[in-house]
Structure formats: C-alpha cells, structure tokens
C-alpha positions in Angstrom: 221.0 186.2 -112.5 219.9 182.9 -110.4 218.0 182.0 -114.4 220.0 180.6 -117.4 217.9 182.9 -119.6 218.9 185.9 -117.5 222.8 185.2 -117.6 222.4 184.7 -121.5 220.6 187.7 -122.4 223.3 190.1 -120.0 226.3 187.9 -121.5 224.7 188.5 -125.4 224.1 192.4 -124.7 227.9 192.6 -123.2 229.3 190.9 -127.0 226.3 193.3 -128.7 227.6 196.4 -127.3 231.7 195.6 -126.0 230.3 196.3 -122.5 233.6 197.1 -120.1 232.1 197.5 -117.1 229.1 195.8 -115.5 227.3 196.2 -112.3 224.7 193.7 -110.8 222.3 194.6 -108.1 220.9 191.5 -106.1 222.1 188.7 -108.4 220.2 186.0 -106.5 223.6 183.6 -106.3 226.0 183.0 -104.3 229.3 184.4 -104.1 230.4 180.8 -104.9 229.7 181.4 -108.4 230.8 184.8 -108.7 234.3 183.9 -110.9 232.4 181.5 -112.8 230.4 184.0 -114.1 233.1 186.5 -114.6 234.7 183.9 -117.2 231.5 183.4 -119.1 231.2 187.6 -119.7 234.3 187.7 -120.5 235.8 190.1 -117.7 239.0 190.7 -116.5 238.2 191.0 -113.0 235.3 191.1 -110.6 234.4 192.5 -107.0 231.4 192.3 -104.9 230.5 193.8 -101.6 230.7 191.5 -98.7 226.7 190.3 -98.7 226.9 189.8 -101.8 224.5 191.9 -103.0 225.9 193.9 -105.1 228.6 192.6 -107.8 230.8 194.5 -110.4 232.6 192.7 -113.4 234.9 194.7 -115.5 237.6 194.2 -118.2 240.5 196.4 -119.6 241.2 199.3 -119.9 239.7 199.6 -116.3 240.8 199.2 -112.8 239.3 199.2 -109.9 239.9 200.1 -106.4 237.4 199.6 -103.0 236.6 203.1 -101.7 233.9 201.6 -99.5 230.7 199.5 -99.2 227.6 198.3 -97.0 225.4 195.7 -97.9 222.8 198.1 -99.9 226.0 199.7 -101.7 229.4 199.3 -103.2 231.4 202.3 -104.0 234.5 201.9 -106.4 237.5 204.2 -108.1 237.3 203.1 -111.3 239.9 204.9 -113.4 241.6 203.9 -116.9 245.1 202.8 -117.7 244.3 204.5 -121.5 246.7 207.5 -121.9 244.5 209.5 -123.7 241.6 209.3 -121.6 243.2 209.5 -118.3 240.0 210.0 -115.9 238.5 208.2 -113.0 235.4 208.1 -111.6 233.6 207.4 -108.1 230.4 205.2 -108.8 227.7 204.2 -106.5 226.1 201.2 -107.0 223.1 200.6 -104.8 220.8 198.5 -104.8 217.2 199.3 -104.0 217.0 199.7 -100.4 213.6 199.5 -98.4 214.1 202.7 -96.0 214.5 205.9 -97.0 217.5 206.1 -94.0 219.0 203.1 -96.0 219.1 204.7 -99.6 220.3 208.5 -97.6 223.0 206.4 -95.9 224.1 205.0 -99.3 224.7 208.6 -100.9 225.7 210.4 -98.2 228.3 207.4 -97.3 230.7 210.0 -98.7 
C-alpha cells in the first residue's frame, strides 16, 4: 500500500467490482494515513488493529463491531443493516505470522 501503483490498482478493482468490504494485511503506512485512504476507496468507515497491521475499510450496507485483536490479527462482527439479508459474520483477518504459536493463537483467539 506504501506504492502509488499499489493504492491505484486496489482503489480501480474496488469501482470494477462494487467492493463493500476490504481488508489489508501489512499495509506498510502509517496509521496517519489510514482516513486518507478510506476517502480515496470510497468507504464509509475504517478500523485497524492497534499496530497497525492489519486495516479494514468498509461501506454500507455494513457495520462493524471490535470482537477482538492482537497485532497478527483483527477479528470483527460484521453484520448488515439490509432487511432481507439479515446475517453477520465473525471474520479473521490475520496476517502472515512467522510462528506457528502465532498463527494457532490467532484462530484459537476464540
């Protein structure tokens, strides 16, 4: 994400395809810019894990609420404000951790 052509080619395939929700796994920015981005994709919202490490943008008809996180994962409700489709869904997004302990923490947070 740190790469001009990077942001541009996610931001293109989010028009191509009405992308809703987005997660990013080690964006390589800061958190400063974390907003910024959100405007230029278009997203309603955004949240990342504390570290930073992990980042999700999202847009109606979703919401999203923290169910937990460390700084190899991020774990969200995500459920829909659609009537007809009224679902939710627990997520893991994890990003590639080096020990095996790490990635077993990560799905067995809960």
């Amino acid at each position: 994400m740190s790469r001009s052509p990077n942001l541009k080619r996610l931001r293109k395939l989010i028009k191509l395809y009405s992308v809703h929700l987005v997660a990013i796994c080690e964006p390589k920015m800061a958190l400063c810019g974390f907003d910024l981005i959100r405007l230029k994709f278009g997203m309603d919202c955004c949240l990342a894990n504390q570290w930073g490490t992990v980042w999700i943008f999202y847009q109606s008809p979703f919401r999203c609420q923290s169910v937990g996180e460390s700084d190899q994962h991020l774990t969200h409700y995500i459920y829909t404000l659609n009537s007809f489709l009224h679902q939710f869904v627990f997520p893991l997004f994890m990003q590639n951790a080096q020990l095996r302990s790490e990635r077993a923490y990560g799905l067995n947070y809960y």
